[in-house]
LUMDREN-482469 format. One line per 3 residues: number of its first residue (from 0); their letters; for each residue z, x negated, y of N, C-alpha, C. Coordinates in steps of 0.05 Angstrom, whole numbers, always signed. Last residue first. Layout:
N
NUM	a	Z X Y Z X Y Z X Y ~ ...
// end
This chain:
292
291	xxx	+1063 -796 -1312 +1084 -795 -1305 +1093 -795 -1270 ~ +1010 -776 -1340 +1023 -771 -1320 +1052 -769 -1312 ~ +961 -773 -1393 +985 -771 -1380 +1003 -781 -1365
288	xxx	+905 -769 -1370 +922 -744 -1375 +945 -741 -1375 ~ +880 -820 -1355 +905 -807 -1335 +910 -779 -1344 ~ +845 -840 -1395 +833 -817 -1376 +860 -812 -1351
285	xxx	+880 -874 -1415 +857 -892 -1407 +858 -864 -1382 ~ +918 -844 -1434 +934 -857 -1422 +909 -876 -1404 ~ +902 -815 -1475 +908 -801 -1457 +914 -822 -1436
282	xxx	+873 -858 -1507 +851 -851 -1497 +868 -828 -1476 ~ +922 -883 -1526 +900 -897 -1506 +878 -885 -1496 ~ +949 -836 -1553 +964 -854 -1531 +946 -869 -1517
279	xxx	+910 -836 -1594 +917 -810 -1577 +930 -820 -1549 ~ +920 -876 -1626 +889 -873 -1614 +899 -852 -1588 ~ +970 -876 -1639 +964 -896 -1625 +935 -881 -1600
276	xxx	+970 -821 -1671 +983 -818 -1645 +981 -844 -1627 ~ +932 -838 -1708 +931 -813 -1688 +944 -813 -1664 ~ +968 -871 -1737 +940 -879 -1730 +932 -862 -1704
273	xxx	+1010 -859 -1753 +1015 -867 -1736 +977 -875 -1717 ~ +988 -808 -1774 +1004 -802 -1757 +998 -821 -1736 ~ +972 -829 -1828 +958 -823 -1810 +969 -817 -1778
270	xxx	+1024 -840 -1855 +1013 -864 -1845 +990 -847 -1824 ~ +1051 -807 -1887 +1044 -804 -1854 +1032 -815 -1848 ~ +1030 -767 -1941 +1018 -785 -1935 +1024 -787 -1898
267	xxx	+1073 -722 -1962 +1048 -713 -1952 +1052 -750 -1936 ~ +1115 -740 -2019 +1113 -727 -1990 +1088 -728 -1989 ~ +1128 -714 -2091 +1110 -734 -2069 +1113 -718 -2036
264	xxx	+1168 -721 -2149 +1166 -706 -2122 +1148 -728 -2104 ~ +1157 -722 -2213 +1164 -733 -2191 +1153 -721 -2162 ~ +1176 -722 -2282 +1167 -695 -2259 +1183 -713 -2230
261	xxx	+1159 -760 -2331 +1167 -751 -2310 +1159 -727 -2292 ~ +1147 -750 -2402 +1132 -745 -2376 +1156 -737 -2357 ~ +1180 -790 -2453 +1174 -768 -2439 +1162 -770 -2407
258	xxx	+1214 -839 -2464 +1187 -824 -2470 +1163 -807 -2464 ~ +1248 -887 -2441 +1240 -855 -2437 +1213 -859 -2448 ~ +1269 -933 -2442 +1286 -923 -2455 +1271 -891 -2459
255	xxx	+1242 -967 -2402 +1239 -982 -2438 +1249 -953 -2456 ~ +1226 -942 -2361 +1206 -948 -2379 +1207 -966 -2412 ~ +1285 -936 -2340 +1263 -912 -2353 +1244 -916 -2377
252	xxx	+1301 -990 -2332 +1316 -973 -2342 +1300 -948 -2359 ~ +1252 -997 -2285 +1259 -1017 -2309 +1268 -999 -2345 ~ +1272 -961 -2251 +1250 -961 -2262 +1249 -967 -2291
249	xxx	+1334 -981 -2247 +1325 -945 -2251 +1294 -955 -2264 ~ +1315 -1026 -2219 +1327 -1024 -2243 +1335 -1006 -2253 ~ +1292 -1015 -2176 +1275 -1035 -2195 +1290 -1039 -2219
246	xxx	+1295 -950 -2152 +1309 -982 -2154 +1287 -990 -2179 ~ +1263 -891 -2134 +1276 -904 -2155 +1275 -932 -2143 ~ +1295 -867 -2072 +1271 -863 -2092 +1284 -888 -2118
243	xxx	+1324 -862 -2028 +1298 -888 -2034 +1293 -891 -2049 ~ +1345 -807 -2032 +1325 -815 -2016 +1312 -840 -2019 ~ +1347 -794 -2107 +1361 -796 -2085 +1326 -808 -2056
240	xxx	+1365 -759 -2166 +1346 -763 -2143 +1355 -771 -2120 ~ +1394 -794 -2215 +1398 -760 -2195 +1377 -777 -2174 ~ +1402 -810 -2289 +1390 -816 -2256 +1389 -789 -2243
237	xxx	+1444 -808 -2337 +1434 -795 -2314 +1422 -798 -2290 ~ +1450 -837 -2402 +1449 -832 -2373 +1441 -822 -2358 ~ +1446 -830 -2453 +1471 -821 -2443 +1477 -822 -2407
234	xxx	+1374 -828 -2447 +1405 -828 -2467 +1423 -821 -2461 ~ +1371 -800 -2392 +1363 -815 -2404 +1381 -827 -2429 ~ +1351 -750 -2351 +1371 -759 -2365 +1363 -776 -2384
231	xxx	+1341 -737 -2278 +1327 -749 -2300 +1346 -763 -2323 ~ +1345 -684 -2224 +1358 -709 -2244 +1346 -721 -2274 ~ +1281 -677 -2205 +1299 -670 -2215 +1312 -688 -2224
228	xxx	+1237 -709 -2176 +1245 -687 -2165 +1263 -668 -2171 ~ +1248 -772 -2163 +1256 -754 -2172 +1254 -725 -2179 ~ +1204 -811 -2122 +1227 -799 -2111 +1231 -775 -2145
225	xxx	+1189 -890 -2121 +1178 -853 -2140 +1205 -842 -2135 ~ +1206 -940 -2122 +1203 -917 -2098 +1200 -894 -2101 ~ +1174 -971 -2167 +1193 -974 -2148 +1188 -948 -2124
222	xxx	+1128 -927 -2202 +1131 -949 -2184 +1155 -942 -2176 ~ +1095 -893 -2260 +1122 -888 -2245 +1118 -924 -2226 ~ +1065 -903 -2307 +1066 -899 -2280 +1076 -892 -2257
219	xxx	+1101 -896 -2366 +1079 -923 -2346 +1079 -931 -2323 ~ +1108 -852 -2351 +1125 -866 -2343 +1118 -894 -2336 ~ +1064 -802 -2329 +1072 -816 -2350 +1092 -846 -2346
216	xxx	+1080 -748 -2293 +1079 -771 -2283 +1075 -783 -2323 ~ +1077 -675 -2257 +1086 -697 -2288 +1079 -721 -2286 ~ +1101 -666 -2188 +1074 -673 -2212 +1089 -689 -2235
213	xxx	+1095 -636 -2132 +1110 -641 -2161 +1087 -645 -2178 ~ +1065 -614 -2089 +1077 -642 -2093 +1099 -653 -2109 ~ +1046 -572 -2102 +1029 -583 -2087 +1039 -612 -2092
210	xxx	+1088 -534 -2113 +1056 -516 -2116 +1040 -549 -2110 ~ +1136 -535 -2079 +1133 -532 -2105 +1104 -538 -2131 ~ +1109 -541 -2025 +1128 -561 -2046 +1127 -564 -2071
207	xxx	+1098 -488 -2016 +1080 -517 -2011 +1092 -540 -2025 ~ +1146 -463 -2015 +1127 -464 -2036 +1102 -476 -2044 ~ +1160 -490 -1976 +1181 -493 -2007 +1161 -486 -2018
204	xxx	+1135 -471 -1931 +1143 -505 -1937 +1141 -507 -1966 ~ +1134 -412 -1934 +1115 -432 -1943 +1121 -457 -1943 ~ +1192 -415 -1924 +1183 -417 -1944 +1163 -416 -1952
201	xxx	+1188 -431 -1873 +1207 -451 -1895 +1198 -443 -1920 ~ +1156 -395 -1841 +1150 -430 -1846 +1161 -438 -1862 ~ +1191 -349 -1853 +1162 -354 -1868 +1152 -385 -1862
198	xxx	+1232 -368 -1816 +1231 -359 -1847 +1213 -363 -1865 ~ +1210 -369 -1772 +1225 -398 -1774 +1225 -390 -1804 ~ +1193 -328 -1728 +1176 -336 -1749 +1180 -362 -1769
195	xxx	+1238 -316 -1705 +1226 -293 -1713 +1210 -304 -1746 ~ +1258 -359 -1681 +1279 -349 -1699 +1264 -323 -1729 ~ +1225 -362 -1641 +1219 -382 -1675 +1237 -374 -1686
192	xxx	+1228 -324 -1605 +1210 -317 -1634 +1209 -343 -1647 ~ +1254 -354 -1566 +1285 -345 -1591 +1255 -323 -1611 ~ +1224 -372 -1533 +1228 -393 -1550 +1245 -378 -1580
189	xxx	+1208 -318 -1515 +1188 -332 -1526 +1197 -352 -1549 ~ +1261 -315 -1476 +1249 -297 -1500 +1229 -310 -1526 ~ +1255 -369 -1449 +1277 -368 -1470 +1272 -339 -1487
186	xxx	+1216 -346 -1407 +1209 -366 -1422 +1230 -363 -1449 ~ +1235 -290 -1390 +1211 -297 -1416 +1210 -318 -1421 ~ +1285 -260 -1384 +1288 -289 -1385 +1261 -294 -1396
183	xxx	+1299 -205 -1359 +1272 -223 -1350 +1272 -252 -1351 ~ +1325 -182 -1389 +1348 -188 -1368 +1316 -208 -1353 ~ +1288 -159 -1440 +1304 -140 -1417 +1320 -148 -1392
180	xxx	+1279 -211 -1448 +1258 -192 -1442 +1275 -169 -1421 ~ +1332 -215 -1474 +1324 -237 -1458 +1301 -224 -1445 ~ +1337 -174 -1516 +1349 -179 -1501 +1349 -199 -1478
177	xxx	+1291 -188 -1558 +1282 -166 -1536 +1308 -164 -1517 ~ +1299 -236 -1576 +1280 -240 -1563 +1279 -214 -1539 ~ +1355 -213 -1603 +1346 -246 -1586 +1327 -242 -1562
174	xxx	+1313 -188 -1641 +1341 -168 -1624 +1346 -186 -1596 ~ +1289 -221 -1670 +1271 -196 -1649 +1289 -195 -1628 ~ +1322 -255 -1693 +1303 -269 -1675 +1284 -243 -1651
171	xxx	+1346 -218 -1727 +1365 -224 -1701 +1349 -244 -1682 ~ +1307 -207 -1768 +1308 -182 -1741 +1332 -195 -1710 ~ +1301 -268 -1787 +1278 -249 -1769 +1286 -230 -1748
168	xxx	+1348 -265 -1814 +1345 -284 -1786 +1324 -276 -1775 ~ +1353 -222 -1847 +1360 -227 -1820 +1361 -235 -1806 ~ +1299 -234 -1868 +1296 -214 -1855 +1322 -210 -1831
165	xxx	+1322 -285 -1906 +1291 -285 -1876 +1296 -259 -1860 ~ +1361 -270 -1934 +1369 -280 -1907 +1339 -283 -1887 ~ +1330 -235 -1974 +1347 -224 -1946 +1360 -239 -1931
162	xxx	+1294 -278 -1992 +1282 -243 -1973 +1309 -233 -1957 ~ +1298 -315 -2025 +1301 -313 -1994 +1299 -288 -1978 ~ +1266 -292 -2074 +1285 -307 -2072 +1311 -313 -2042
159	xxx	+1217 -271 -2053 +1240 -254 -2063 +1268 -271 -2062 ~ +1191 -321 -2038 +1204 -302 -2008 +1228 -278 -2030 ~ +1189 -349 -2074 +1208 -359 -2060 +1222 -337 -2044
156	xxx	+1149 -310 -2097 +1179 -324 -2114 +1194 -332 -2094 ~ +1116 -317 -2066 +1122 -291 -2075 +1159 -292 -2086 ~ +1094 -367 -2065 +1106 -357 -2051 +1126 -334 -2049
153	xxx	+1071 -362 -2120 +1097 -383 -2114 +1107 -369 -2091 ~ +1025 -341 -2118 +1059 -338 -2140 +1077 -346 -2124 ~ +1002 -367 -2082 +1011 -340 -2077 +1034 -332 -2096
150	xxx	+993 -414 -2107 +1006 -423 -2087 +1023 -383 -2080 ~ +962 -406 -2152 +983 -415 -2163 +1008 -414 -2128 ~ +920 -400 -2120 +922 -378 -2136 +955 -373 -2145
147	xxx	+907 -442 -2091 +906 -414 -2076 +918 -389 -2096 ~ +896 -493 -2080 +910 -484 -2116 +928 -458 -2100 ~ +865 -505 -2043 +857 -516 -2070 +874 -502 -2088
144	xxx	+907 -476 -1998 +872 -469 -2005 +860 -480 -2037 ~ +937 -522 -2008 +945 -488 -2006 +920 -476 -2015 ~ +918 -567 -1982 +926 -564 -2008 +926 -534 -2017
141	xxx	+897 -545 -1932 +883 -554 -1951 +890 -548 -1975 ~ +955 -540 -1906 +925 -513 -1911 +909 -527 -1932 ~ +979 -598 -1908 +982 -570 -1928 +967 -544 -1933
138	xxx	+936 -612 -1873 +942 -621 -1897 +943 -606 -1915 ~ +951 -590 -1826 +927 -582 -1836 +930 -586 -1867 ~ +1012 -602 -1818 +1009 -576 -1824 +974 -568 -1835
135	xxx	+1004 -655 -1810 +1018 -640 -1835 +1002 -616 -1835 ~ +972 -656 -1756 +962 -667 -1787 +975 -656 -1818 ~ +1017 -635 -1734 +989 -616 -1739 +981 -623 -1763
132	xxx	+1058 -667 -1736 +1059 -644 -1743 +1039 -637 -1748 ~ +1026 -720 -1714 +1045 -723 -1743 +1043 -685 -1749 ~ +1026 -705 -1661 +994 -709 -1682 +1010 -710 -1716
129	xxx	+1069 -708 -1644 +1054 -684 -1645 +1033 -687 -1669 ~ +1087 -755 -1663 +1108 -740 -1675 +1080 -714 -1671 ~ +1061 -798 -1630 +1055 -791 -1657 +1070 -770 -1677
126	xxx	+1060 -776 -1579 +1044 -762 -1597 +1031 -768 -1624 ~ +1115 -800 -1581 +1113 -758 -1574 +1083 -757 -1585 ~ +1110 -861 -1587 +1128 -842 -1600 +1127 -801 -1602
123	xxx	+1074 -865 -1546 +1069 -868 -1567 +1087 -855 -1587 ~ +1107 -854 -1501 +1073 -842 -1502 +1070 -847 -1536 ~ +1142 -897 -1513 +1152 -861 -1504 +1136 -854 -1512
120	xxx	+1117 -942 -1500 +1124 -934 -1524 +1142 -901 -1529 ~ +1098 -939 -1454 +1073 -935 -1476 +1095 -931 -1498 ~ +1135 -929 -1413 +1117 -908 -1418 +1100 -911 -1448
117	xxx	+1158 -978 -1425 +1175 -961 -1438 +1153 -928 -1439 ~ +1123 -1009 -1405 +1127 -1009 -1433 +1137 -995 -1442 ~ +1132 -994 -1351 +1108 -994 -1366 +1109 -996 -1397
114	xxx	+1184 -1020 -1340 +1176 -982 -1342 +1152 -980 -1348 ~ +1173 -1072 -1349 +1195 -1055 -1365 +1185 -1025 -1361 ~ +1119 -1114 -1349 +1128 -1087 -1333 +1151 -1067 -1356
111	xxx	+1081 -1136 -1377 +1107 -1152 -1369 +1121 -1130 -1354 ~ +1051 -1094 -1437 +1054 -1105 -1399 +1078 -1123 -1403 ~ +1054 -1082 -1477 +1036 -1084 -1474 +1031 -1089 -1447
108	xxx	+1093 -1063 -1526 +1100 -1079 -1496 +1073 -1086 -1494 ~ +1066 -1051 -1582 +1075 -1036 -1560 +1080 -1050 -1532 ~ +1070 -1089 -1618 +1042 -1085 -1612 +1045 -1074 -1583
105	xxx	+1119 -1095 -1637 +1116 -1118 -1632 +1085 -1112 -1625 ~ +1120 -1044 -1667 +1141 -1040 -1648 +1133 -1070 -1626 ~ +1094 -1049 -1717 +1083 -1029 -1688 +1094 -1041 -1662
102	xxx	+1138 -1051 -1736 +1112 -1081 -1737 +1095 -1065 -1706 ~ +1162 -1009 -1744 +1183 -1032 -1735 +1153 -1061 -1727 ~ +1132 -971 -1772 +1133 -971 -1742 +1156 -995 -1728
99	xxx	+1130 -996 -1821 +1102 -1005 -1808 +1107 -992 -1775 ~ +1172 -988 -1838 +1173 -1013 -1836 +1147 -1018 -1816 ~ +1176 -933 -1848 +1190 -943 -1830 +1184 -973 -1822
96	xxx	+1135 -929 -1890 +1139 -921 -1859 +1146 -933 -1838 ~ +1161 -953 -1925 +1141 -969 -1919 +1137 -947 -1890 ~ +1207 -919 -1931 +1209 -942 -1925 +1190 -960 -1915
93	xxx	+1199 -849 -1892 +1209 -868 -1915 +1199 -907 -1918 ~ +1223 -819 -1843 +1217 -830 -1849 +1221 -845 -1882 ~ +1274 -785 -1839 +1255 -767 -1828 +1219 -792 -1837
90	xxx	+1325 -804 -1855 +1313 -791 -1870 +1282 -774 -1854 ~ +1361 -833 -1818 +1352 -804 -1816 +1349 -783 -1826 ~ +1335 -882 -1842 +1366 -865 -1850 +1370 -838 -1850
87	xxx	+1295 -872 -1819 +1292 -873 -1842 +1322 -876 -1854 ~ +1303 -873 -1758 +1277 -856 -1778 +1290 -857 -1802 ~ +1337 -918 -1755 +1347 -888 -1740 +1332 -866 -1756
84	xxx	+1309 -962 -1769 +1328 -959 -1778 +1336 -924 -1773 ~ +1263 -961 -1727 +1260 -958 -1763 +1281 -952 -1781 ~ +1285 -965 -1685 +1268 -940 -1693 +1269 -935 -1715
81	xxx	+1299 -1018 -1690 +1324 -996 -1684 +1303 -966 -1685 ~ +1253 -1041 -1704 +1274 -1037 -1720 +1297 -1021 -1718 ~ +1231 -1036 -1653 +1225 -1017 -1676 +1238 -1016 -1691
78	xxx	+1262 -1067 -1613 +1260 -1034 -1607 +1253 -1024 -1638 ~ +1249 -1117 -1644 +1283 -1106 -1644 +1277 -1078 -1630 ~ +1196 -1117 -1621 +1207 -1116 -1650 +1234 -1098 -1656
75	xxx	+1203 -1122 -1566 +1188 -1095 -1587 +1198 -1095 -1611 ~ +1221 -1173 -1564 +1238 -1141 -1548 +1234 -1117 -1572 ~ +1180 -1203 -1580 +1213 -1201 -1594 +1223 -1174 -1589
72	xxx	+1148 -1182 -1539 +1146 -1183 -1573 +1166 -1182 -1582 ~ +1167 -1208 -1495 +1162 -1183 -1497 +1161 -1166 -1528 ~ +1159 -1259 -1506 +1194 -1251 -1503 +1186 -1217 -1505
69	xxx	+1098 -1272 -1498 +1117 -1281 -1522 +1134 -1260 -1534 ~ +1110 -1260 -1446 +1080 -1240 -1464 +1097 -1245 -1493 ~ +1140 -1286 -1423 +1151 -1273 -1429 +1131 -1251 -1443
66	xxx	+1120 -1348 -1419 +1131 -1341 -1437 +1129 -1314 -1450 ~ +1065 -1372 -1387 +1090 -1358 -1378 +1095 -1328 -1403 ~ +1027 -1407 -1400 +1056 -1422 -1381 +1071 -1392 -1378
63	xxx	+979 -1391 -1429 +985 -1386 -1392 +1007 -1393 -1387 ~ +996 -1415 -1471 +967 -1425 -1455 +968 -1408 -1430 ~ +1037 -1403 -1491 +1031 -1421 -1487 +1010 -1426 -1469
60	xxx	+1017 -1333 -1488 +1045 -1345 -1475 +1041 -1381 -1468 ~ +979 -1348 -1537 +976 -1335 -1505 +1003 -1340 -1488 ~ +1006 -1356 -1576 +994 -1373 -1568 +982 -1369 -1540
57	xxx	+1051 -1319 -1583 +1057 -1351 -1579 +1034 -1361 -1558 ~ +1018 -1276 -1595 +1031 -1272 -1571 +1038 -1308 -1555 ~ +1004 -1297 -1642 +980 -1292 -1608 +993 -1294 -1592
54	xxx	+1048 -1284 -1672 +1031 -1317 -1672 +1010 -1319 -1639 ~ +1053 -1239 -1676 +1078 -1256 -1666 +1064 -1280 -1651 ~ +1022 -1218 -1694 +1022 -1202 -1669 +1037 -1226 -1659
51	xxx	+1027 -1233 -1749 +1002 -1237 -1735 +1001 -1240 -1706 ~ +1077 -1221 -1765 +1069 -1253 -1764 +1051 -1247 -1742 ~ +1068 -1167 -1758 +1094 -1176 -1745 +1082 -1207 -1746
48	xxx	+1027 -1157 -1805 +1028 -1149 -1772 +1041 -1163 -1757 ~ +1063 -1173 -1844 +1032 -1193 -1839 +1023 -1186 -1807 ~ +1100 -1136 -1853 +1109 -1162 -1839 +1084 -1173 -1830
45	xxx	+1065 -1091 -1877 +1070 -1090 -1858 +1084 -1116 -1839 ~ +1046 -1122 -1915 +1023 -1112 -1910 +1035 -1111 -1870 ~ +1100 -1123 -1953 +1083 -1150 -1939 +1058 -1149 -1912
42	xxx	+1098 -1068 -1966 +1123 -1084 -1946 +1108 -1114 -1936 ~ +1051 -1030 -1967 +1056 -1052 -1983 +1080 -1071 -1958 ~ +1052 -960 -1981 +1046 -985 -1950 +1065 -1010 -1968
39	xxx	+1048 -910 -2019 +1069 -929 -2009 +1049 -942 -1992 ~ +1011 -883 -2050 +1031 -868 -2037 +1052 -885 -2027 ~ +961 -911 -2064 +983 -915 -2085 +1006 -905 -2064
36	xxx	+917 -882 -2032 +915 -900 -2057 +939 -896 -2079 ~ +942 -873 -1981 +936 -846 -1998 +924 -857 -2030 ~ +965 -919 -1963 +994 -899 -1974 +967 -872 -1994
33	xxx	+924 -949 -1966 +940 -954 -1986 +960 -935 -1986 ~ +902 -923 -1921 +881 -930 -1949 +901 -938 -1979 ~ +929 -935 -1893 +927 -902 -1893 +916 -905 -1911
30	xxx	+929 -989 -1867 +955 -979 -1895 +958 -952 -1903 ~ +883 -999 -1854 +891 -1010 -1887 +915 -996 -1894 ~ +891 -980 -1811 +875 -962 -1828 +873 -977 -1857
27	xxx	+934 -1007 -1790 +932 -980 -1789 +919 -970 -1815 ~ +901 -1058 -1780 +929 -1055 -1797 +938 -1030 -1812 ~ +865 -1043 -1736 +853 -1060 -1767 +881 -1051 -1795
24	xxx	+900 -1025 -1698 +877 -1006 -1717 +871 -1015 -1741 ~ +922 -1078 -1684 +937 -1046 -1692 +923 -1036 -1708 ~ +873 -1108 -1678 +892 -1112 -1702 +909 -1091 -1710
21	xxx	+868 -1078 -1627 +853 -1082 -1649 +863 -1092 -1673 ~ +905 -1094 -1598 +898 -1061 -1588 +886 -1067 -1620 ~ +910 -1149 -1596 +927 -1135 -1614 +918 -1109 -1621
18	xxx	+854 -1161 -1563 +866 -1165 -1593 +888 -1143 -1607 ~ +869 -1136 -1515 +852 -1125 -1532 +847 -1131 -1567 ~ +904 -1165 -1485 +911 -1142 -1500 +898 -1131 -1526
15	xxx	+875 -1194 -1455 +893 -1207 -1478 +902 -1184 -1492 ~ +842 -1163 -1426 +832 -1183 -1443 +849 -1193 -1471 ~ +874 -1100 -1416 +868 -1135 -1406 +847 -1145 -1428
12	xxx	+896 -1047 -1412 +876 -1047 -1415 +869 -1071 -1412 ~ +948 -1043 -1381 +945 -1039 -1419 +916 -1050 -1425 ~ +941 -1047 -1335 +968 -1069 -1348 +956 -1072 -1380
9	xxx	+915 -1013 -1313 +901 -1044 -1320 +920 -1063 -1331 ~ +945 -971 -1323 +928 -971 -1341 +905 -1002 -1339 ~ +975 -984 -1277 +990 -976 -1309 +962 -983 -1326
6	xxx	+953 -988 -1231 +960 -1011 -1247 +979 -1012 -1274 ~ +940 -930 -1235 +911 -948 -1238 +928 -971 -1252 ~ +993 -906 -1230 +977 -899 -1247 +944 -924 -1255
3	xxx	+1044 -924 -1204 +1014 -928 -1199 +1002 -930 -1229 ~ +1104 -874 -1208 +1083 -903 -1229 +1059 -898 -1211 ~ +1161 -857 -1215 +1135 -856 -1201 +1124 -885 -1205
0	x	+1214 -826 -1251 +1200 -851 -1246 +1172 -845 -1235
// end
């Protein structure tokens, strides 16, 4: 696809736009405040977007006679939900996640232009996945660094634990790499060293896991959604960890019948992601860095 770059970027850049451009952010940074608060995005928090975005769109559609600023919104929506759905079955997403890139999804069309919209929401999807990775990966340096002491056990443990399948997926990532070198494939050499270095990421993951995002819980405090990190036995019953985390009747179930300190598993906070990779999408997409 070949795009005029200028009337891409006066499609995004309008008067009418500028609201939502801003409500995104306003929305954004309340729910980075609430996933690192109470580790969830409040499901209302995120529909209140979807009303909001919904209602302008109306009313701007009305007042210029031509609908489809409106019809565009709908579009978006039903795009995020099929995002939100795909993420978070996936499992690559969890629910208030998922819900706040389905409200997103009604911010995105940001032209009457189909291959315009589909650039911003492409643009938006790659660097919130890029900015999503880094941000993890600083994250976890952090954590790592705060409980530096407890984190080196750990590792130690895992890699004995793992040591001889890392080492052969290591040496068959060399053997890979130096057979592609020898026939002068370098780009595909290069790519077959994540085979090299794919070991030691997993298990610093795991021991970033272990070390960082298990925690005893008093049951009190336990919420709808608290992920397990072990099966939890309860008189004669057994809750097993699963991906949407505890039901309102698992909870319920716990807090009349358990005594004892939960051990509950936490992800690393995305919500920033989406914040990053919005901001990231208008300021590459203002300058023309990116380039379709």
């Amino acid at each position: 696809m070949i795009f005029d770059f200028t009337l891409l970027k006066e499609s995004l850049f309008t008067n009418k736009n500028m609201f939502l451009i801003a409500i995104a952010f306003i929305w954004m940074i309340v729910a980075v405040i609430q996933d690192f608060k109470h580790r969830e995005v409040e499901n209302w928090w995120s529909f209140s977007l979807i009303a909001v975005a919904l209602a302008y769109r109306a009313f701007v559609s009305l007042e210029n006679g031509n609908y489809m600023y409106f019809v565009w919104g709908l579009i978006g929506l039903a795009v995020g939900f099929i995002l939100c759905t795909v993420f978070y079955y996936g499992r690559m997403f969890a629910g208030g996640d998922a819900k706040l890139l389905m409200a997103l999804g009604v911010i995105l069309p940001l032209s009457l232009n189909w291959q315009y919209n589909l650039v911003f929401i492409l643009a938006f999807l790659i660097l919130m996945m890029f900015t999503g990775a880094v941000y993890g990966f600083v994250y976890s340096l952090v954590l790592t660094f705060m409980n530096l002491k407890e984190f080196k056990h750990e590792f130690a443990k895992q890699f004995k634990k793992y040591k001889k399948i890392a080492i052969i997926v290591s040496v068959f990532g060399l053997i890979l790499a130096a057979v592609f070198l020898f026939f002068k494939f370098y780009s595909i050499a290069i790519i077959s060293c994540i085979f090299v270095i794919m070991p030691a990421l997993l298990i610093y993951s795991k021991a970033v896991e272990e070390v960082n995002m298990k925690k005893l819980v008093e049951v009190k405090e336990l919420t709808v959604g608290d992920w397990l990190a072990v099966p939890l036995k309860v008189r004669a019953k057994t809750i097993k960890p699963n991906w949407e985390g505890l039901s309102e009747k698992e909870l319920e179930f716990i807090q009349k019948n358990c005594k004892k300190k939960v051990l509950v598993k936490y992800g690393i906070p995305f919500t920033p992601a989406f914040l990053f990779g919005f901001l990231s999408m208008l300021i590459f997409l203002y300058t023309g860095f990116i380039v379709f």
